[in-house]
N, C-alpha and C positions, 0 to 999 in steps of 0.2 A: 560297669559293662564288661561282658566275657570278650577277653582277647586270644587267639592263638599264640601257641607257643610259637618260637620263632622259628622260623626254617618245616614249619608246619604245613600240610598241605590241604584242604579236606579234600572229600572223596570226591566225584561227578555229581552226585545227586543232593549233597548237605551244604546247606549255606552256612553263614558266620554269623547271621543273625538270626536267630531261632527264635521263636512266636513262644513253641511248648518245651518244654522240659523232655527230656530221653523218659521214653515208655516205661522203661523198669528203675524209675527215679521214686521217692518218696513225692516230691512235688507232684507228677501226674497222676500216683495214685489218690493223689489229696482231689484234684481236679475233676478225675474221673470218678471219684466220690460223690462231689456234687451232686450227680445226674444220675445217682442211683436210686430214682424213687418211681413209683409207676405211673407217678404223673406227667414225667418226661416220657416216657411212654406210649402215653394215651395221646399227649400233646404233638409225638411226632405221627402216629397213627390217625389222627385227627386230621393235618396238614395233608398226610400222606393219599388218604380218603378224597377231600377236598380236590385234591388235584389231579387226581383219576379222574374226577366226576367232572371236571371241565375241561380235562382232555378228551374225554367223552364230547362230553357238548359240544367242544371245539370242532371232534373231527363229522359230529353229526350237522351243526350247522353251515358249515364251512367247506370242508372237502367231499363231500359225500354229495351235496348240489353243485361244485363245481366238475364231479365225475362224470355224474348226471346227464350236467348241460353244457358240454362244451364249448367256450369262446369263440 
C-alpha cells in the first residue's frame, strides 16, 4: 500500500487513497486502453439514447398532466 512521506501533506482536493493511477502514468494509459474500441462507444451511446427517451416519457407522462391539471 502507497504511504506518504512523512511530514507530507496532500493538497485540499487529493486523497491518500487513490482508486486510479496519476493521468500521465503508464498504468492509466494501460486503463484508458481498454475502452478504446467503438464498441464502448456505441454501448455509451446506447445507454445515452435510452435515457433521453425515458426522460422524455417521463416528463410526458408525469409532469406535463400534472401541469395540466392542477391539485
Amino acid at each position: 500500500m502507497w504511504r506518504a512521506s512523512v511530514g507530507h501533506r496532500p493538497g485540499p482536493y487529493r486523497s491518500q487513497t487513490t482508486i486510479l493511477p496519476p493521468v500521465d502514468s503508464p498504468a492509466m494509459a494501460q486503463i484508458t486502453a481498454q475502452f478504446d474500441h467503438p464498441a464502448w462507444l456505441t454501448a455509451a451511446g446506447t445507454l445515452a439514447g435510452y435515457g433521453l427517451v425515458l426522460l422524455f416519457m417521463f416528463l410526458l407522462l408525469f409532469v406535463v398532466p400534472y401541469l395540466l391539471f392542477p391539485a
